[in-house]
C-alpha atoms as a printed R data frame, in Angstrom:
    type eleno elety resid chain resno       x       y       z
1   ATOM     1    CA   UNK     A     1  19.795 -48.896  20.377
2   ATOM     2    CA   UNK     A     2  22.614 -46.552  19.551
3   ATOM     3    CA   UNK     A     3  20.675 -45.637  16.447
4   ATOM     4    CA   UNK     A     4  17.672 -44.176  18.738
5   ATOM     5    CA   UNK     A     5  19.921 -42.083  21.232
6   ATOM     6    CA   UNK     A     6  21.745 -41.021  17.902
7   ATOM     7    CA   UNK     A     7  18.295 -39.987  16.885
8   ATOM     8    CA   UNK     A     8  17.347 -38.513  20.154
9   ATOM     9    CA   UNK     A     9  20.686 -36.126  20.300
10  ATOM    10    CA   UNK     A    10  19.285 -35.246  17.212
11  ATOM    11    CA   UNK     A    11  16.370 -34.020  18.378
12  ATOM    12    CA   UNK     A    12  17.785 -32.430  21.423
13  ATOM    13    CA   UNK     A    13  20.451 -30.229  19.248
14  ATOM    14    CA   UNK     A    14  18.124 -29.165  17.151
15  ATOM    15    CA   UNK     A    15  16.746 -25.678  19.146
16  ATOM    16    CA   UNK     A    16  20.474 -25.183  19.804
17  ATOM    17    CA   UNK     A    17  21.385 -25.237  16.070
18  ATOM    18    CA   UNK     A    18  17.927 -23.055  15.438
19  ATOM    19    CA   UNK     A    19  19.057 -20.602  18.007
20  ATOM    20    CA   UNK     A    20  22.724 -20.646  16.914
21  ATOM    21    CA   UNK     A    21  21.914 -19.928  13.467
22  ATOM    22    CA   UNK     A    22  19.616 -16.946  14.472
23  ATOM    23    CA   UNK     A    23  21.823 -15.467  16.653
24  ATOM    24    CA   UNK     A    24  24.820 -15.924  13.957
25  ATOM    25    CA   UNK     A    25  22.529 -14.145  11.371
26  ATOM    26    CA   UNK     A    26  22.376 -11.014  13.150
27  ATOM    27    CA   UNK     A    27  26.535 -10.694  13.846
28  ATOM    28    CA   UNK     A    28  26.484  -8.467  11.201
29  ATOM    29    CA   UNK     A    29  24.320  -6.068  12.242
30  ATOM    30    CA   UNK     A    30  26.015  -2.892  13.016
31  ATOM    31    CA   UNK     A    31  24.455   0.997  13.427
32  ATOM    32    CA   UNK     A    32  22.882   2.653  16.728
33  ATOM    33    CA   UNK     A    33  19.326   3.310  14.749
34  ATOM    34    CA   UNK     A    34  18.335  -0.534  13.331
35  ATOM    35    CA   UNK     A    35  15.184  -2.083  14.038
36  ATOM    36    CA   UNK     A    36  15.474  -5.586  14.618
37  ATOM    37    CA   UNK     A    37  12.966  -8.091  15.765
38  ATOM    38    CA   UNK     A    38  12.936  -9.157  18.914
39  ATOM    39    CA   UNK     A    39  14.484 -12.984  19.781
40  ATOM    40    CA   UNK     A    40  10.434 -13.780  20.957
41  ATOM    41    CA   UNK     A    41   9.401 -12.358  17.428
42  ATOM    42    CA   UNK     A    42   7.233 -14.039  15.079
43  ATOM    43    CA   UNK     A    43   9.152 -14.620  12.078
44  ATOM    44    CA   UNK     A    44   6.036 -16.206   9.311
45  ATOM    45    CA   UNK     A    45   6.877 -18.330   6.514
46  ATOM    46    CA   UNK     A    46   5.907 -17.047   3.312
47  ATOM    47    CA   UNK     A    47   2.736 -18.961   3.603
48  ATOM    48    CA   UNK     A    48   1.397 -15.683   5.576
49  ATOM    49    CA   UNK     A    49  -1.815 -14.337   3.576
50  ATOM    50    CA   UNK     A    50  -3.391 -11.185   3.701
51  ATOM    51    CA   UNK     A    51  -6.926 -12.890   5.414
52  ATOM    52    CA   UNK     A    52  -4.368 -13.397   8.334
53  ATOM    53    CA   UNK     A    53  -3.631  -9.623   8.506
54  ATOM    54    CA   UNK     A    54  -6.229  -7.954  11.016
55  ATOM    55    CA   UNK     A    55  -8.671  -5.667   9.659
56  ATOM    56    CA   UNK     A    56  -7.930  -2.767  11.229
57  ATOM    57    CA   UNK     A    57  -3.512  -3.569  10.353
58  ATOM    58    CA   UNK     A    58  -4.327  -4.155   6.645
59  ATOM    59    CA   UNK     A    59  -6.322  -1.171   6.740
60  ATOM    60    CA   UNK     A    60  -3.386   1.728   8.277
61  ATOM    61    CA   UNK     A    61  -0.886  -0.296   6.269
62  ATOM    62    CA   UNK     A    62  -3.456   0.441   3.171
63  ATOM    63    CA   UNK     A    63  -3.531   4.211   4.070
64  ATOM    64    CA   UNK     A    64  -0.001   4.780   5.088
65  ATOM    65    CA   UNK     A    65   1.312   3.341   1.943
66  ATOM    66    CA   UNK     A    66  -0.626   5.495  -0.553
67  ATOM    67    CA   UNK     A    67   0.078   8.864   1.871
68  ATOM    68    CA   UNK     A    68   3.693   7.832   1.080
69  ATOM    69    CA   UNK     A    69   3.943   5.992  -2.100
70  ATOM    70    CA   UNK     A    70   5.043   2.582  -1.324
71  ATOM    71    CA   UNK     A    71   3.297  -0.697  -1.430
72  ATOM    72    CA   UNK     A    72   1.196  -1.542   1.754
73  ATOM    73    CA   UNK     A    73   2.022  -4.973   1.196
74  ATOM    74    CA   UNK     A    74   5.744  -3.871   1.773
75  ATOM    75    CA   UNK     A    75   4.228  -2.363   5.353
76  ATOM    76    CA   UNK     A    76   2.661  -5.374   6.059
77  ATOM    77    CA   UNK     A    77   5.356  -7.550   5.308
78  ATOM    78    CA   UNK     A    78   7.331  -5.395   7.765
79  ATOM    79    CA   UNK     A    79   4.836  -5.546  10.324
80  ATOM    80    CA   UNK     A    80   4.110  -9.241   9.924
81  ATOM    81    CA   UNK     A    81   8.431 -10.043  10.544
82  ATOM    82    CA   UNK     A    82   8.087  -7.798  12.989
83  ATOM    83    CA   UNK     A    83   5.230  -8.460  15.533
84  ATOM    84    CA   UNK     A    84   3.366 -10.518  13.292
85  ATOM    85    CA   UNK     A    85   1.065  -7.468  12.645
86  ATOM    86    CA   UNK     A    86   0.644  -6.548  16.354
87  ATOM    87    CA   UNK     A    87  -0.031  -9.942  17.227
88  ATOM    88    CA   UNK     A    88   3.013 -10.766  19.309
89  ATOM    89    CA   UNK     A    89   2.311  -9.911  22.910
90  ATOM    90    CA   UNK     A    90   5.729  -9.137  23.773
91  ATOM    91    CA   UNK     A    91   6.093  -5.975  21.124
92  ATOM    92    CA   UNK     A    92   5.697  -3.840  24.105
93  ATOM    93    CA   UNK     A    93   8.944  -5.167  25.912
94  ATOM    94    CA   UNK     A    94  12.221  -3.614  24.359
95  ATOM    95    CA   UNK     A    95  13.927  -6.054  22.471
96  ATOM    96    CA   UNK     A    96  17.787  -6.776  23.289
97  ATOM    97    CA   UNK     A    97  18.454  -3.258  20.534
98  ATOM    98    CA   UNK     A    98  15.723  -2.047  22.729
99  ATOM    99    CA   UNK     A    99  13.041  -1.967  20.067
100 ATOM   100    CA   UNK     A   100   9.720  -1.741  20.535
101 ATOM   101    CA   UNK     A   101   6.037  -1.283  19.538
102 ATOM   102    CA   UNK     A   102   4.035  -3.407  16.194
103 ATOM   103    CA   UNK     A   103   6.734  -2.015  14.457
104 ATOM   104    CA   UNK     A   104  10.060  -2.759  15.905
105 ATOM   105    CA   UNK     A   105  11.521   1.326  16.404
106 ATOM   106    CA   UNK     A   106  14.048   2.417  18.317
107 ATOM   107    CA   UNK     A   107  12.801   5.523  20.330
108 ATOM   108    CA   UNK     A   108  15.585   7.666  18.338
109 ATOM   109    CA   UNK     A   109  14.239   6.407  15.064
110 ATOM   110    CA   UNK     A   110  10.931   6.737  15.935
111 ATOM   111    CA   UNK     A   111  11.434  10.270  16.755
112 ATOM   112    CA   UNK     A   112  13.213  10.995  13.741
113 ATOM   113    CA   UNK     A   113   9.637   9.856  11.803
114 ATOM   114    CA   UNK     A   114   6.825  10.199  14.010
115 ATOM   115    CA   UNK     A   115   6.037  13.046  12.737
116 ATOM   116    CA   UNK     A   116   4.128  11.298   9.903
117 ATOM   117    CA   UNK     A   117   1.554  10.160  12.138
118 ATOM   118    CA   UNK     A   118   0.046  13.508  11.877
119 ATOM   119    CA   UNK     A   119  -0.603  13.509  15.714
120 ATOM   120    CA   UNK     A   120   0.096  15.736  18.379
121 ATOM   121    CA   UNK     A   121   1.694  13.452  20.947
122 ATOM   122    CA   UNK     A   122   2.695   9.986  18.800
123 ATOM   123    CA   UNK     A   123   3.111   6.657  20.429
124 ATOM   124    CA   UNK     A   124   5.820   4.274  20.039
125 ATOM   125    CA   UNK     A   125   3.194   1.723  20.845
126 ATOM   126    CA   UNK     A   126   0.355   2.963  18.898
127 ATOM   127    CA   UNK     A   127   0.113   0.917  15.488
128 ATOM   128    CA   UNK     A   128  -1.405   3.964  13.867
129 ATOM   129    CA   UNK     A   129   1.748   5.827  14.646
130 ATOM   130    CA   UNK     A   130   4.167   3.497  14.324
131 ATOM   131    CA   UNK     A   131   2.816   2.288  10.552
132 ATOM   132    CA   UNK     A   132   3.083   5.573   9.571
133 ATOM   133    CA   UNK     A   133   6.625   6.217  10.996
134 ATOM   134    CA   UNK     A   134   7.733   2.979   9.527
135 ATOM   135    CA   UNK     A   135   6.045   4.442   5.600
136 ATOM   136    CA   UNK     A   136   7.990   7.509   6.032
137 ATOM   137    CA   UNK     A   137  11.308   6.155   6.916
138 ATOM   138    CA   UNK     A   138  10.853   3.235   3.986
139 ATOM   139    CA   UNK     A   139   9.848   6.218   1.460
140 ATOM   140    CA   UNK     A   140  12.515   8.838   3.038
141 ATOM   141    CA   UNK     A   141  15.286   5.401   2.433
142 ATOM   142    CA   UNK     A   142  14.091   4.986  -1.241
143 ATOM   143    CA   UNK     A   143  11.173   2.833  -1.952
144 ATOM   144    CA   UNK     A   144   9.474   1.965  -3.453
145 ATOM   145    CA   UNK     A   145  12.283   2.857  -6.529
146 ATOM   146    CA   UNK     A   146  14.987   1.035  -4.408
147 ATOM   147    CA   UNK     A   147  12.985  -1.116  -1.629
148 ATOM   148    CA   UNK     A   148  15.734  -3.812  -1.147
149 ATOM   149    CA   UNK     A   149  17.851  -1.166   0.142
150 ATOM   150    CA   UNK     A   150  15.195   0.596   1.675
151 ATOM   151    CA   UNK     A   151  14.209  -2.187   4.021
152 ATOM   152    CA   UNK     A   152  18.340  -2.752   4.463
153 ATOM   153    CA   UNK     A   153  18.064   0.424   5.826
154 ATOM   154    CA   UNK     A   154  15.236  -0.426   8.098
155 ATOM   155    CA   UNK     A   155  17.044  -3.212   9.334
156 ATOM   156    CA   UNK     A   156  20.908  -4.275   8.236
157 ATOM   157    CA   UNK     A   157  20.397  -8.179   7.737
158 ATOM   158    CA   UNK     A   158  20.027  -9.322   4.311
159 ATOM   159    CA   UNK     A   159  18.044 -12.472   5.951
160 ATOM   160    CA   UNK     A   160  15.361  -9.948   7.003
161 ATOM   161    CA   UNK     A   161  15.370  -8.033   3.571
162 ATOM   162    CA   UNK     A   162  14.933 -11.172   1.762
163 ATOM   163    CA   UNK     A   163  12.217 -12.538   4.471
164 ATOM   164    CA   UNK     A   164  10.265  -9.213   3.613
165 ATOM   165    CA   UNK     A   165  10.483  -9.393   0.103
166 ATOM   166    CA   UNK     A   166   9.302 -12.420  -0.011
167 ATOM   167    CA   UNK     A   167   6.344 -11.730   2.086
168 ATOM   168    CA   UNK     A   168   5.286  -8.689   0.385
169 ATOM   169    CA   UNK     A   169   5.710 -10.768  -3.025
170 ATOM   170    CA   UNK     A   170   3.421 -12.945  -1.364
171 ATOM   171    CA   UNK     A   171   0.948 -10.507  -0.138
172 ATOM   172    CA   UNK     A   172   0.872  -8.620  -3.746
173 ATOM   173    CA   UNK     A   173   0.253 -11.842  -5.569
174 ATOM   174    CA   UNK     A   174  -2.546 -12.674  -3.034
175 ATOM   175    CA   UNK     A   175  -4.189  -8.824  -3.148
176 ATOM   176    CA   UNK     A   176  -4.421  -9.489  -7.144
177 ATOM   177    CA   UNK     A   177  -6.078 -12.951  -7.650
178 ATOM   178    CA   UNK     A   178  -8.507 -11.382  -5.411
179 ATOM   179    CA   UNK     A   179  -8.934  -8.061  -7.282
180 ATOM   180    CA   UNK     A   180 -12.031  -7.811  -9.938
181 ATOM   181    CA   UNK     A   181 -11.088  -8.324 -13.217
């Protein structure tokens, strides 16, 4: 018997522990311009694949990476911590930082890169516009030469940088088994 209720504390402490660890991972996070995921965000596993990426996602993260020069699987592996590619209904809430949109900005930073979107009047919210915003500021920060600290820069938590890496490691690998030999 007091192996079951040891057991079933177990159980109970285990979304405190989950939630303890996440919120000690960001105590380092310092600067006014970071984007960090919301605390409803969908953080994947590596198991993530590119057939789980919408269409029309996989296909601005395609564009905006070769306008800039970086890997669109480093986009989407942004966009997928983020919002899990605009999947996440809550990306249009400010997060705690008071990020929003598919790609987690900060209305300073955003307006710092929204130019890229090559529209007249860019949206925060708009995926278009915020894909682009998010290539520029990952090219302006150094990648794809120096992408670990470019996607520091995006967001100061080396969890994130190596949840990213990962993912676009994953994504890569997956966009060249299916490529024609």
């Amino acid at each position: 018997m007091k192996a079951l209720a040891a057991a079933g504390a177990s159980v109970l402490l285990l979304p405190v522990l989950v939630i303890s660890a996440a919120v000690g991972a960001l105590d380092g996070v310092a600067g006014s311009d970071l984007v960090v995921p919301s605390a409803s965000a969908v953080v994947p596993s590596t198991s993530a694949t590119v057939a789980s990426i919408p269409a029309d996602y996989l296909l601005l993260y395609q564009e905006a990476g070769a306008a800039f020069g970086i890997p669109w699987e480093l986009l989407a592996a942004i966009g997928t911590v983020e919002t899990d590619n605009g999947l996440n209904p809550v990306m249009d809430v400010p997060n705690y930082a008071g990020a929003v949109g598919p790609m987690q900005f900060l209305p300073s930073t955003f307006a710092e890169y929204s130019w890229a979107a090559g529209v007249s009047d860019p949206s925060i919210l708009s995926p278009h516009d915020a894909i682009y915003a998010a290539a520029a500021m990952l090219s302006a920060d150094g990648a794809p030469a120096d992408t670990a600290q470019a996607v520091f820069d995006y967001n100061h938590a080396d969890w994130y940088v190596d949840e990213v890496l990962s993912l676009e490691e994953a994504y890569a690998t997956q966009a060249g088994e299916n490529t024609p030999a």
